[in-house]
C-alpha positions as CSV (number, residue, x, y, z in Angstrom):
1,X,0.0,0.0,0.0
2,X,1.2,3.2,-0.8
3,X,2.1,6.0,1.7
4,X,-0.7,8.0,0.9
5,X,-3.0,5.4,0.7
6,X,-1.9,4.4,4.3
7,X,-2.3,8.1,5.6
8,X,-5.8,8.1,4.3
9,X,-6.8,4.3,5.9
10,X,-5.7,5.9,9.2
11,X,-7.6,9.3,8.5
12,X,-10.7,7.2,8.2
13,X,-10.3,4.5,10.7
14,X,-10.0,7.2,13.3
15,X,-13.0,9.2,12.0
16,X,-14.9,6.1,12.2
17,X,-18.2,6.2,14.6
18,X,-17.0,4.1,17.9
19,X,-19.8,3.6,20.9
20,X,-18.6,3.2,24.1
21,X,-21.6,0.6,24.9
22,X,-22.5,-2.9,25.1
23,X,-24.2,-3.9,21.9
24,X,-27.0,-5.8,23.7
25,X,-28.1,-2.4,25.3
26,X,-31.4,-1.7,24.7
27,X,-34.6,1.3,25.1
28,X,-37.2,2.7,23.4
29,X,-35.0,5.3,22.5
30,X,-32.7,3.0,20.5
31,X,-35.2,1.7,18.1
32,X,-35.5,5.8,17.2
33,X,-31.8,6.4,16.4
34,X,-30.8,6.2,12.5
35,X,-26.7,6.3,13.8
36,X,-24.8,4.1,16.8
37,X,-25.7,5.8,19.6
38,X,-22.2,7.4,21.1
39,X,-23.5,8.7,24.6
40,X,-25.8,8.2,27.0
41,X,-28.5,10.8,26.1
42,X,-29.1,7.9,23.3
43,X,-30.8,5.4,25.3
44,X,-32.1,7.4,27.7
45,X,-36.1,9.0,27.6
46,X,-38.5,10.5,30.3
47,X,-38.7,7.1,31.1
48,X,-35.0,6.3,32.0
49,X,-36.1,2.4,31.0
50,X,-33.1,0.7,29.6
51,X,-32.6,-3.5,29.4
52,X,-30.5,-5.9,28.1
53,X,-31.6,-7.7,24.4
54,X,-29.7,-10.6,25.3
55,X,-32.1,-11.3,29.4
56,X,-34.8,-9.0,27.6
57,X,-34.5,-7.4,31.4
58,X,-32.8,-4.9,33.3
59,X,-30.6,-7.3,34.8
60,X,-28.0,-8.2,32.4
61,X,-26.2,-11.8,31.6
62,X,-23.7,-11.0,34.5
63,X,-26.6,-9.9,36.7
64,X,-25.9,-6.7,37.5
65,X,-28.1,-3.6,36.4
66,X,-28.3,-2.4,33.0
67,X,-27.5,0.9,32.2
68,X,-25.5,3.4,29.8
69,X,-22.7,4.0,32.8
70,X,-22.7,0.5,33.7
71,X,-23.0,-1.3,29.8
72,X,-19.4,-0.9,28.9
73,X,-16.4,-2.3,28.2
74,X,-15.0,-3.9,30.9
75,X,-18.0,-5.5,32.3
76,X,-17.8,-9.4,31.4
77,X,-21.2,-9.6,29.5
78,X,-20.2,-6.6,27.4
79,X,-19.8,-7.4,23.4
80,X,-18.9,-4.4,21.4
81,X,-21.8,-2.6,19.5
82,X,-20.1,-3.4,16.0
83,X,-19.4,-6.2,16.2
């Protein structure tokens, strides 16, 4: 690959949409977005209901709460949302 075509694979891998949540987060919200939602605001509505597609409850595979703070990487159920 040339140089320039290397410069410009970086330029767009780094402009590339990346979410910071699990990919199994869920809300009403969600199902409205046209884009990967990036933050928080996202997922959550007046009602601040949020659950996991994977236990269709707000308890996740791990069983602790879901949540935008607490559906991210690091937590041992969490799959990233592109993959």
């Amino acid at each position: 690959m040339s140089d320039a075509a290397s410069e410009m694979t970086e330029k767009f891998e780094s402009a590339a949409v990346q979410s910071p949540f699990c990919g199994s987060l869920r809300s009403k919200k969600y199902f409205k977005l046209d884009v990967i939602p990036t933050n928080a605001d996202d997922y959550i509505d007046a009602a601040n209901h949020c659950w996991c597609r994977e236990t269709q409850q707000v308890i996740g595979v791990d069983g602790g709460l879901v949540e935008p703070g607490r559906c991210v990487a690091g937590r041992t159920c969490y799959r990233s949302a592109l993959s």
